[in-house]
Rosetta silent file (secondary structure, phi, psi, omega in degrees, C-alpha in Angstrom):
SEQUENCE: XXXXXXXXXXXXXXXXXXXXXXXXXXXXXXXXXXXXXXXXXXXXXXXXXXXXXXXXXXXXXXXXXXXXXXXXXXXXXXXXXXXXXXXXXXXXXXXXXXXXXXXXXXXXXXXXXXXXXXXXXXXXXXXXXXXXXXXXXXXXXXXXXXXXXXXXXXXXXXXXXXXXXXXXXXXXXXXXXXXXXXXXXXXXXXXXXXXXXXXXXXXXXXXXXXXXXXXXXXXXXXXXXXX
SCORE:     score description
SCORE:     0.000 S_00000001
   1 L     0.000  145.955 -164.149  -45.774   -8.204  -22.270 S_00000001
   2 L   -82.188 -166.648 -172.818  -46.475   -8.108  -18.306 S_00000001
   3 H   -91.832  -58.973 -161.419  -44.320   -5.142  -16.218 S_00000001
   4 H   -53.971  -18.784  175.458  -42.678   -8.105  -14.452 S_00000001
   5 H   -69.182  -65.091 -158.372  -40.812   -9.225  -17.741 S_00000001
   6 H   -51.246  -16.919  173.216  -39.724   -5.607  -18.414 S_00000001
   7 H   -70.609  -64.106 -166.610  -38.669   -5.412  -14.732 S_00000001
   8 H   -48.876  -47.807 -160.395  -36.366   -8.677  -15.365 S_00000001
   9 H   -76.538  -36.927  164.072  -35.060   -7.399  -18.582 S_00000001
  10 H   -33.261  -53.772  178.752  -34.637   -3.924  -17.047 S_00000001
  11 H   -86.414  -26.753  161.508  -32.502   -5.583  -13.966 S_00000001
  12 H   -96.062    9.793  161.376  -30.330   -7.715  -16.525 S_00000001
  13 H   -97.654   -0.592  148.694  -29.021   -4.812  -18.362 S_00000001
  14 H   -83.902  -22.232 -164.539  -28.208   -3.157  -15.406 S_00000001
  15 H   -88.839  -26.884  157.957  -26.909   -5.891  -13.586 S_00000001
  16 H   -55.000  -66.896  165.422  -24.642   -6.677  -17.313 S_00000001
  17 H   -48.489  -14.037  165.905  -23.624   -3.161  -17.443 S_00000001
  18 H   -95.765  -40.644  167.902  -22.323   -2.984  -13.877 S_00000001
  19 H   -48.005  -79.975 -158.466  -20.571   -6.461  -14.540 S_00000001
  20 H   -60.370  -38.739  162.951  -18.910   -4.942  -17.264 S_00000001
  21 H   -58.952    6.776  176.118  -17.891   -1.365  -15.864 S_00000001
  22 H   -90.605  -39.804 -163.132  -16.278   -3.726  -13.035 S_00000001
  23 H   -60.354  -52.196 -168.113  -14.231   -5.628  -15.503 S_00000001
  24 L   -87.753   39.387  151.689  -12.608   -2.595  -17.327 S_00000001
  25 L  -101.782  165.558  175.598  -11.486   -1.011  -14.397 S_00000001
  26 L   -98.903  137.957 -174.224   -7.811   -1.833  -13.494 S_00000001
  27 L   -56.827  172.867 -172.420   -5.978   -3.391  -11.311 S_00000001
  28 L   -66.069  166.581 -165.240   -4.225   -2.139   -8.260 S_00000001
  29 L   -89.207  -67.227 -156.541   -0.198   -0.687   -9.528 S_00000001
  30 L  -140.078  160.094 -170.975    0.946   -3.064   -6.187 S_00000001
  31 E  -178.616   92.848  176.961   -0.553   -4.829   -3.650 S_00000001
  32 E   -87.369   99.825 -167.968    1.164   -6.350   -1.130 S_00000001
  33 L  -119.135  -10.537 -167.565    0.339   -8.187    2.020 S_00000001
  34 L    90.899  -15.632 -172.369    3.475  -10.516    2.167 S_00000001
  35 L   -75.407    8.167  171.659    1.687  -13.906    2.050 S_00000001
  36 L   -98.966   11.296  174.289    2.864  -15.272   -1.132 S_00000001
  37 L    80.404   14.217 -167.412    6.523  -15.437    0.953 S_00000001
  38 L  -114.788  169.400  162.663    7.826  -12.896   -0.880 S_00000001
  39 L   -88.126   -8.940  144.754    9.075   -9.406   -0.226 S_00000001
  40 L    99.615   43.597  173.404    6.817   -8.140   -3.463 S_00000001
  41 L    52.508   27.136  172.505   10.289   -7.278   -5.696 S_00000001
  42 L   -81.247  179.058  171.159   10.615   -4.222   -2.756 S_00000001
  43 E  -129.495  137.387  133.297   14.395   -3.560   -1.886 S_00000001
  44 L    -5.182    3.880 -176.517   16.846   -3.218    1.125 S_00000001
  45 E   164.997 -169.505 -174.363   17.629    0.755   -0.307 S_00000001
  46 L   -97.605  154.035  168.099   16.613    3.044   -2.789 S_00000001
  47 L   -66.524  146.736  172.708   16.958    2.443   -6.433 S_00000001
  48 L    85.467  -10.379  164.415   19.713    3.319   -8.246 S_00000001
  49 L  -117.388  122.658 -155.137   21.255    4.045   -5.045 S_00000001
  50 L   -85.199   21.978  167.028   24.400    2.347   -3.670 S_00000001
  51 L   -81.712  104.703  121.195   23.744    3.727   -0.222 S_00000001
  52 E   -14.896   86.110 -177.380   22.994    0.943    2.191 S_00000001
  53 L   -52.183  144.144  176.553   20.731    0.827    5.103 S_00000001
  54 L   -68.641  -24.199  162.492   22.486   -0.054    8.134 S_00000001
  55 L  -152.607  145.194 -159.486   20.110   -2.858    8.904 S_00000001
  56 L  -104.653  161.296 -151.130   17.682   -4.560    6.290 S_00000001
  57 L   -97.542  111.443  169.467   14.019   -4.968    6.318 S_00000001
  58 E   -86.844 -177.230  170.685   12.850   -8.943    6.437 S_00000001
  59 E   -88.171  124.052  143.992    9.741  -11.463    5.606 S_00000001
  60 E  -140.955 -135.225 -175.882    8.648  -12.754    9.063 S_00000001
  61 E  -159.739  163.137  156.978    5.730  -13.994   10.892 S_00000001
  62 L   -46.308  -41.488 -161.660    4.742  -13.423   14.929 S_00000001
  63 L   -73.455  -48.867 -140.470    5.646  -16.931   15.805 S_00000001
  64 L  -105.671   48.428 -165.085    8.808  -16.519   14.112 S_00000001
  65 L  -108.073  127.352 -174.057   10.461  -12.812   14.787 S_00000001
  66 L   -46.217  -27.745  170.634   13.516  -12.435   16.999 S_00000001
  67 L  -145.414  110.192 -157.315   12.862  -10.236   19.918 S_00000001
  68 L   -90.682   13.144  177.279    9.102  -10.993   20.744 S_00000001
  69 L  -104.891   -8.463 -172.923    9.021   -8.295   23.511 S_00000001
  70 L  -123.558  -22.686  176.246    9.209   -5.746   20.714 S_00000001
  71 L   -93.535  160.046  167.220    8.175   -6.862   17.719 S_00000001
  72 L   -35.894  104.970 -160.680    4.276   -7.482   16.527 S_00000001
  73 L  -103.279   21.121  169.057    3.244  -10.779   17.770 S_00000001
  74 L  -144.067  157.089  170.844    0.144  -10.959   14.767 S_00000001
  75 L  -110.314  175.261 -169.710    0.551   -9.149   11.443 S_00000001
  76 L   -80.015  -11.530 -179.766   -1.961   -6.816   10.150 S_00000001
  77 L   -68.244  -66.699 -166.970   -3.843   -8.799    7.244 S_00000001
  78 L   -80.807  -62.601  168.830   -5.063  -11.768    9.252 S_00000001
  79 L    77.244   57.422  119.160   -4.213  -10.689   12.931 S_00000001
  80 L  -130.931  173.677 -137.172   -2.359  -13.632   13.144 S_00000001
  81 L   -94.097  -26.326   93.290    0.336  -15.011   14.787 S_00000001
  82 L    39.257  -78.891 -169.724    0.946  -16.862   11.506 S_00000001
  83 L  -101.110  167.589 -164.751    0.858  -14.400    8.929 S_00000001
  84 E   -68.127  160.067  161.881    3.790  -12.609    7.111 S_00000001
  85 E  -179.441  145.140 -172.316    4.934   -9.030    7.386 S_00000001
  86 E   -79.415  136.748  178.668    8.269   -7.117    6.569 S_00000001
  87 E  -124.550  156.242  179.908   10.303   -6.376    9.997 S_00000001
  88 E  -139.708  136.065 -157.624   12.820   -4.342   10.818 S_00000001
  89 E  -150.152  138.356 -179.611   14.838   -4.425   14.093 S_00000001
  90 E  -141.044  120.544  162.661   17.768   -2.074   15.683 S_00000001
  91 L   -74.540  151.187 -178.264   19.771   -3.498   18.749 S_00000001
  92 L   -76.827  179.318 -145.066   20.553   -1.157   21.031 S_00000001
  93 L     1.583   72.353 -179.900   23.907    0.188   20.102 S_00000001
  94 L  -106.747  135.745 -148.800   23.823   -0.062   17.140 S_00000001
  95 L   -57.510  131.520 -170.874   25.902    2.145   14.180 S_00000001
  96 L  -117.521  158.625 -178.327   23.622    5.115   13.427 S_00000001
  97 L  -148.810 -177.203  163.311   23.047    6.523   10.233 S_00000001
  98 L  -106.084   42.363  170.224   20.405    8.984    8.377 S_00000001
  99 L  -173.552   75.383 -174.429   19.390    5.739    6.841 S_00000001
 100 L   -88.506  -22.683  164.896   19.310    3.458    9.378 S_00000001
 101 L  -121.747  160.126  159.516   16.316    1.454    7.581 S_00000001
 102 E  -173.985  140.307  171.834   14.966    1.868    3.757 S_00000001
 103 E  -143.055  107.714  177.402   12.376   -0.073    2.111 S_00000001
 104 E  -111.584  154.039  173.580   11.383    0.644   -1.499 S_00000001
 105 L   -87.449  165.703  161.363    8.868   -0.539   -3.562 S_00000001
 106 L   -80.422  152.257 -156.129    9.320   -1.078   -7.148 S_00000001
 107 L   -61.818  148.233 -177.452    9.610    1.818   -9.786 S_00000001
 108 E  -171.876  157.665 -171.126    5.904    2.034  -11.558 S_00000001
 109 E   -60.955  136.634  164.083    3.600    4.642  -13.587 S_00000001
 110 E   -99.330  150.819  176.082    2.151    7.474  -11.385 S_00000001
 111 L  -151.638 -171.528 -164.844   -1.440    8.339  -12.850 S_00000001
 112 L   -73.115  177.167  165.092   -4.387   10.283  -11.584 S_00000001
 113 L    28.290   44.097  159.008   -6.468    9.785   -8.290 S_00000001
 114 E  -111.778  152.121 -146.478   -4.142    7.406   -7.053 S_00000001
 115 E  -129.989  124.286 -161.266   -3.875    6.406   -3.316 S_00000001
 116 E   -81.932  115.098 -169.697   -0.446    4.957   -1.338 S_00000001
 117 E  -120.051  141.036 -160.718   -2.107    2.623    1.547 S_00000001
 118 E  -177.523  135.388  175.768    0.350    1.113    4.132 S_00000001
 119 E  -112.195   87.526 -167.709   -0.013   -0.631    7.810 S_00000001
 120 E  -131.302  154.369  170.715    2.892   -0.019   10.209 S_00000001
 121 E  -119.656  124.756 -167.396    4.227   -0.443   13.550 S_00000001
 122 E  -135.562  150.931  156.494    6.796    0.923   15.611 S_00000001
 123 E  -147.983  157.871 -173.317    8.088   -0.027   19.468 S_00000001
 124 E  -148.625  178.075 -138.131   10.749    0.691   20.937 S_00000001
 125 L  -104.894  -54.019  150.790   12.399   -0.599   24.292 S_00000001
 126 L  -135.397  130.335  175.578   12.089    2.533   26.065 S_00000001
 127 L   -64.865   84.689  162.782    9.245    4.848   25.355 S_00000001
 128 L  -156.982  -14.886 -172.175   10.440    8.525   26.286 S_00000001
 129 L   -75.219  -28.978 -122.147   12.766    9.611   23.367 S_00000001
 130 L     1.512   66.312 -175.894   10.358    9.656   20.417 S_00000001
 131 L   -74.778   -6.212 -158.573   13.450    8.836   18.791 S_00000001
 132 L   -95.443  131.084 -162.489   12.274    6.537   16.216 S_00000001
 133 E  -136.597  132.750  178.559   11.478    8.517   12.930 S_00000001
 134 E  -149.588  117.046  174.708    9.488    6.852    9.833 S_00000001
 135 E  -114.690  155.315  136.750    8.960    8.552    6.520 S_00000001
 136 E  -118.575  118.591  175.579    7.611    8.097    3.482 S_00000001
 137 E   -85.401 -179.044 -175.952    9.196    9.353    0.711 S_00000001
 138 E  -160.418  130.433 -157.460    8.796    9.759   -3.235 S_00000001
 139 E  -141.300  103.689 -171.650   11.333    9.866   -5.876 S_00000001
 140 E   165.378 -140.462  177.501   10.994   10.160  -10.087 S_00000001
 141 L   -35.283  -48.133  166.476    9.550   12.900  -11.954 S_00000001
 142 L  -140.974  167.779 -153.203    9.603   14.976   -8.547 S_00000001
 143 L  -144.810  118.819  172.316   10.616   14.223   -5.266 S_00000001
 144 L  -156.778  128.866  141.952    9.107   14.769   -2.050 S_00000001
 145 L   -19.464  114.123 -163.477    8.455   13.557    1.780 S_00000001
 146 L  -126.962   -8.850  156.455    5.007   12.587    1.728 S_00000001
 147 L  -160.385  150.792 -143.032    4.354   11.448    5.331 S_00000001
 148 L  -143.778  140.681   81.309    6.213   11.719    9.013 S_00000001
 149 L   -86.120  137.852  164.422    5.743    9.983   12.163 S_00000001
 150 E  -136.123  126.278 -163.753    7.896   10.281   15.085 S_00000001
 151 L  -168.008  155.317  178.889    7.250    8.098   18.085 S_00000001
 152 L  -106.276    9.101 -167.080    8.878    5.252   20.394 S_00000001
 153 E  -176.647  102.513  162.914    5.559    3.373   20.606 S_00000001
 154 L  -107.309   37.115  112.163    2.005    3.460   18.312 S_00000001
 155 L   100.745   12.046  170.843    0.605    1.499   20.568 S_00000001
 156 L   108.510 -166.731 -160.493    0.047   -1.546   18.216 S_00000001
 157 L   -54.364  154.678  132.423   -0.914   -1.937   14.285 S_00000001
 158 E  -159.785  163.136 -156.580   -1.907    1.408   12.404 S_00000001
 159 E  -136.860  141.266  165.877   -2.761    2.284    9.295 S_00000001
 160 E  -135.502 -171.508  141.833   -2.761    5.251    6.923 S_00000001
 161 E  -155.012  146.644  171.181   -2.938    6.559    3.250 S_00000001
 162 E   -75.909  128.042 -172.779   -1.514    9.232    0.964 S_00000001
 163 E  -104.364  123.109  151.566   -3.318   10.558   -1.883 S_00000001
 164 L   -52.562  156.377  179.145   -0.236   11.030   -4.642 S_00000001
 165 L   -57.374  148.942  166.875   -0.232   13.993   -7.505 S_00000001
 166 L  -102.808   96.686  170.520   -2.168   13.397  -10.304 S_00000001
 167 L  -114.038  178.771  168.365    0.979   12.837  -12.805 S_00000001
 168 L  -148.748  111.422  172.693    1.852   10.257  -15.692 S_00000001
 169 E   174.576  161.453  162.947    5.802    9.522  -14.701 S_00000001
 170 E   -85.338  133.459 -174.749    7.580    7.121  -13.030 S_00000001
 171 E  -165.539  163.148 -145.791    8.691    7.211   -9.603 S_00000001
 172 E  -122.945  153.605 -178.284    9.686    4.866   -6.637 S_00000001
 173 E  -124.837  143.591 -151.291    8.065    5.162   -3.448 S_00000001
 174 E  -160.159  140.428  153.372   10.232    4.428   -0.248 S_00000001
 175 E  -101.824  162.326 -162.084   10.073    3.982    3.494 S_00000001
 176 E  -135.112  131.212 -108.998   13.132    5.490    5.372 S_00000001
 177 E  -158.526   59.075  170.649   13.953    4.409    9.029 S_00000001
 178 E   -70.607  154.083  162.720   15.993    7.110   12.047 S_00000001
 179 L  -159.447  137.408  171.583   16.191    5.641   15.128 S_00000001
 180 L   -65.563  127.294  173.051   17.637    6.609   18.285 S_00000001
 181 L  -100.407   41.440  158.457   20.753    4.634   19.375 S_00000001
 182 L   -99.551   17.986 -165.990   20.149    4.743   22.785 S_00000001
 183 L  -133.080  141.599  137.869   17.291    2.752   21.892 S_00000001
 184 L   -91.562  141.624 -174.199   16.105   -1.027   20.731 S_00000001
 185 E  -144.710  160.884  174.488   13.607   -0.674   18.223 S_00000001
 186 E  -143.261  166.592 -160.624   11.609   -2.464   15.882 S_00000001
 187 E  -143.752  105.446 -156.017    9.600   -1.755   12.734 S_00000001
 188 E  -141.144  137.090 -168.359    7.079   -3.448   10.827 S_00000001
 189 E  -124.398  161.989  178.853    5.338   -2.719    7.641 S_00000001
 190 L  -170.923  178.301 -136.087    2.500   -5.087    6.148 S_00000001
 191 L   -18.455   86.914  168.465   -0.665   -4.190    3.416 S_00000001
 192 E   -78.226  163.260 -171.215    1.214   -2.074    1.172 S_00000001
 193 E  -168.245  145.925  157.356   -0.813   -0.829   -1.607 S_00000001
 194 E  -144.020  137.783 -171.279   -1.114    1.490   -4.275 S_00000001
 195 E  -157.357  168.681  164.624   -4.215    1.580   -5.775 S_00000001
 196 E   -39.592  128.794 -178.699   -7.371    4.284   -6.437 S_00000001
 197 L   -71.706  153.486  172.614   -8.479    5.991   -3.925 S_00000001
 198 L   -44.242  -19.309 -154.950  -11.730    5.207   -2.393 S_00000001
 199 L   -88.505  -21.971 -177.315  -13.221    8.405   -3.083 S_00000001
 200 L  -109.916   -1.084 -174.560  -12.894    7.848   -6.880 S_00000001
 201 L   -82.441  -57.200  -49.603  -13.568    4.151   -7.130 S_00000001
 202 L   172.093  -23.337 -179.039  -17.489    4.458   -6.805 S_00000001
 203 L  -113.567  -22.721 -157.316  -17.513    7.454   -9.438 S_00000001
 204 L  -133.817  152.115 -157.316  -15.033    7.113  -11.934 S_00000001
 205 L  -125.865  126.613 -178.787  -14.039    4.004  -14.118 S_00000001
 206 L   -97.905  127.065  178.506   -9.988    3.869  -14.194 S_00000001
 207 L   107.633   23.229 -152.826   -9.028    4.097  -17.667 S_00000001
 208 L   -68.341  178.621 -153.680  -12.463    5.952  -18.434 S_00000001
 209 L   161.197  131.047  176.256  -13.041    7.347  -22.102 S_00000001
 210 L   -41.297  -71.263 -135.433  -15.838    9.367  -23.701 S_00000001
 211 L   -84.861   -0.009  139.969  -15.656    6.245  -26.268 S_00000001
 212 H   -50.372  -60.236  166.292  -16.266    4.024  -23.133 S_00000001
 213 H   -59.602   -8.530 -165.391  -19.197    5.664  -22.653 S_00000001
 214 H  -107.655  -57.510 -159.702  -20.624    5.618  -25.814 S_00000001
 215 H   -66.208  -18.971  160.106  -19.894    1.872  -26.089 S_00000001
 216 H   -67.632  -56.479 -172.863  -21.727    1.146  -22.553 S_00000001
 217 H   -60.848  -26.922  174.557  -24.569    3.154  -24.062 S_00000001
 218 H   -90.205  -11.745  162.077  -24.810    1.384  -27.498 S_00000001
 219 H   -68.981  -46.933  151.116  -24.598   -1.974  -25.466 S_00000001
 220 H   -47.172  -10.455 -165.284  -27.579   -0.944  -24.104 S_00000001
 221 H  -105.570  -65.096 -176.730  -29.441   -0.111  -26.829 S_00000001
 222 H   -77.737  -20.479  172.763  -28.644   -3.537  -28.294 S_00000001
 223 H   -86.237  -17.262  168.217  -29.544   -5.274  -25.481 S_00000001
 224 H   -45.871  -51.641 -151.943  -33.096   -3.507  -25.183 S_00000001
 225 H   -91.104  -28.249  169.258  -33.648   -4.367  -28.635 S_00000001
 226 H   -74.793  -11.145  171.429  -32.593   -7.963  -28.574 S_00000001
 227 L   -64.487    0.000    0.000  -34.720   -8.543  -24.766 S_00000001
């Protein structure tokens, strides 16, 4: 047999065996960009709690959002005018609360090496207060403030992410909304996510098992012997 077959057979059991470690990793817990119209079963407060935000978080688009001097006039997936993203808006004198916004996602399994990913925007009508306060919080097994900004203006789209504890529990993940009311402000959130972090996707198989491994290695084995 020449070296160029054994090269071929050589490249389609690696190129099978990378096929298949893609399949049995797992999907993302949520993934969100808004473009299926929906709000992605998030909520208007936190679960389980019958506290009320003073003003609720909507589906909109650029073309269509109510005070275009303040709000995003593209959303962050597309960066168009077009596409969807949840908004949030405070007139100026408006009824203040220490929950003047909340947006939760739905309750879901925490597991290892997982990573919270989220694209938000804040302006506000005048930029001198940095009155406008945006957390994200976490709620379930334990409970903690997991990221802070305070700012009247970032200055257009930005994006971060949180790498969560490596638990197995359930727990709700939530944005939470202060704003000064000497201020109009708006708020916009768009490619929520929760999913592996990058740093583990490339190394690690989610869902891995020793008896994963053995069964990639005896697939190999059998395909050697049947090539």
């Amino acid at each position: 047999m020449t070296a160029s077959f054994y090269c071929h057979k050589m490249l389609l059991i690696f190129s099978f065996v990378l096929f298949y470690s893609i399949q049995v990793r797992s999907t993302s817990v949520l993934s969100c960009n808004f473009e299926d119209g929906t709000m992605c079963e998030m909520q208007n407060s936190l679960w389980f709690d019958p506290e009320r935000p003073v003003h609720n978080f909507t589906l909109t688009t650029g073309e269509n959002v109510p005070d275009k001097s303040l709000a995003p006039m593209t959303d962050h997936t597309y960066n168009t005018s077009s596409g969807h993203f949840a908004y949030w808006h405070q007139p100026l004198g408006s009824p203040h609360t220490d929950r003047d916004g909340c947006l939760s996602i739905p309750i879901f399994e925490l597991h290892e090496h997982l990573c919270f990913n989220f694209a938000y925007y804040i302006k506000s009508m005048n930029s001198i207060r940095n009155g406008t306060v945006l957390t994200v919080s976490i709620k379930g097994c334990y409970s903690s403030t997991l990221w802070v900004i305070r700012t009247d203006d970032t200055l257009g789209w930005k994006t971060d992410r949180i790498q969560l504890l490596d638990l197995t529990c359930n727990v709700t993940i939530w944005f939470n909304i202060m704003a000064d009311i000497k201020n109009s402000v708006s708020v916009a959130l768009d490619d929520i996510t929760i999913d592996t972090c990058p740093r583990y996707t490339t190394t690690t198989i989610s869902g891995y098992s020793p008896s994963l491994a053995i069964n990639i290695y005896l697939l190999m084995i059998i395909l050697i012997i049947i090539l």
